[in-house]
C-alpha positions as a Markdown table, in Angstrom:
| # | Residue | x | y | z |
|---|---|---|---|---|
| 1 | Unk | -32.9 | -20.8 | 0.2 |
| 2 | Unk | -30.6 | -20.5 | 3.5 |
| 3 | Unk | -28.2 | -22.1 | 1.5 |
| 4 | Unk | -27.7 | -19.2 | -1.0 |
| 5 | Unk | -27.9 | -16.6 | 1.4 |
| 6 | Unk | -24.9 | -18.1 | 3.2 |
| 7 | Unk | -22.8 | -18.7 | -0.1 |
| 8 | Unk | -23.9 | -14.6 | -1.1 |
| 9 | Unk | -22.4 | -13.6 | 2.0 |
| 10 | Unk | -19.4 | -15.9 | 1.4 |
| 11 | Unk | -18.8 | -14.5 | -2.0 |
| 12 | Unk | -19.5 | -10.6 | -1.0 |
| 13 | Unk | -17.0 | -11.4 | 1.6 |
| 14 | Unk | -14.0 | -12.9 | -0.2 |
| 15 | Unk | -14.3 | -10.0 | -2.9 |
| 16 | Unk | -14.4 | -6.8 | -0.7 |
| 17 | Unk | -11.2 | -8.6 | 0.9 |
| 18 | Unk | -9.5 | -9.2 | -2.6 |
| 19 | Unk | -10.2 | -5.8 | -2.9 |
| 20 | Unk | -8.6 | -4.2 | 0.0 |
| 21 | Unk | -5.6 | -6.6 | -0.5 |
| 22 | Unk | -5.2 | -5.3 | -3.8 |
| 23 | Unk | -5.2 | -1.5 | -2.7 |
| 24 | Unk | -2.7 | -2.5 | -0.1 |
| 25 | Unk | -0.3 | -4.3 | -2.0 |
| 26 | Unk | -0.4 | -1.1 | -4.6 |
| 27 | Unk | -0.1 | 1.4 | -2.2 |
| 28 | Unk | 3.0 | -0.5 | -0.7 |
| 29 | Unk | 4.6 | -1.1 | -3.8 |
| 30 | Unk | 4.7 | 2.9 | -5.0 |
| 31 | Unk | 8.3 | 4.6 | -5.0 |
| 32 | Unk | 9.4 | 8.1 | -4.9 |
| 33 | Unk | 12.5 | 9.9 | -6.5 |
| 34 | Unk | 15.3 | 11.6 | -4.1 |
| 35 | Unk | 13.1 | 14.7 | -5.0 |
| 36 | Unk | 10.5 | 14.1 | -3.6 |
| 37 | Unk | 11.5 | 12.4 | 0.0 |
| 38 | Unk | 13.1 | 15.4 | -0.1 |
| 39 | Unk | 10.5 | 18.1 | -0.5 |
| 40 | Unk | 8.6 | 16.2 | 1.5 |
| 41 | Unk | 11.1 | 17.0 | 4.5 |
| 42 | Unk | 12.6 | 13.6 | 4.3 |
| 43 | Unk | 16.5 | 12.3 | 3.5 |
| 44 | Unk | 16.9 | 9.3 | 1.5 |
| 45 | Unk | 18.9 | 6.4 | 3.2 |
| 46 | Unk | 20.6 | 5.3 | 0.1 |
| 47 | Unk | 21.9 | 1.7 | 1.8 |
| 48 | Unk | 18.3 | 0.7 | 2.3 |
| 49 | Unk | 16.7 | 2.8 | -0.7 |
| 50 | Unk | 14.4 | 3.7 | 1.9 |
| 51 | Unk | 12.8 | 7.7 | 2.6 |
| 52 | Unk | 13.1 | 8.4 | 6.8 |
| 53 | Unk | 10.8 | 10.8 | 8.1 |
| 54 | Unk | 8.9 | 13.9 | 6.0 |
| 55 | Unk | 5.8 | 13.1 | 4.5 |
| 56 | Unk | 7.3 | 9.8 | 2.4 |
| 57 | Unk | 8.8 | 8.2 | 5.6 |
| 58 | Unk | 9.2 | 4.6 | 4.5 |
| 59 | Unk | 8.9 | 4.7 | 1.4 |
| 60 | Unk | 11.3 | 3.2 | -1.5 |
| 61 | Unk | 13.1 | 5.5 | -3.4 |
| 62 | Unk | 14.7 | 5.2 | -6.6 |
């Protein structure tokens, strides 16, 4: 009986952290256009594809 309460928790554990890896990864992987860094009061550094500052700061842009 111990036994299965220990590999529940286990299990419960390893898939709310799947989960919140997996909302990481996609909120990482999101890009914005020049457009929108922009009217987000950033300016897109086109050598590093990268948004700086404004709303979008770090963010790719493409």
């Amino acid at each position: 009986m111990r036994i299965r309460r220990i590999l529940t928790a286990i299990i419960a554990t390893a898939a709310l952290a799947g989960l919140g890896l997996t909302g990481a990864a996609t909120a990482n992987a999101e890009s914005r256009t020049p457009g929108e860094c922009e009217q987000g009061g950033g300016t897109v550094d086109w050598g590093h594809n990268i948004c700086k500052g404004g709303q979008y700061d770090g963010q790719m842009v493409d």
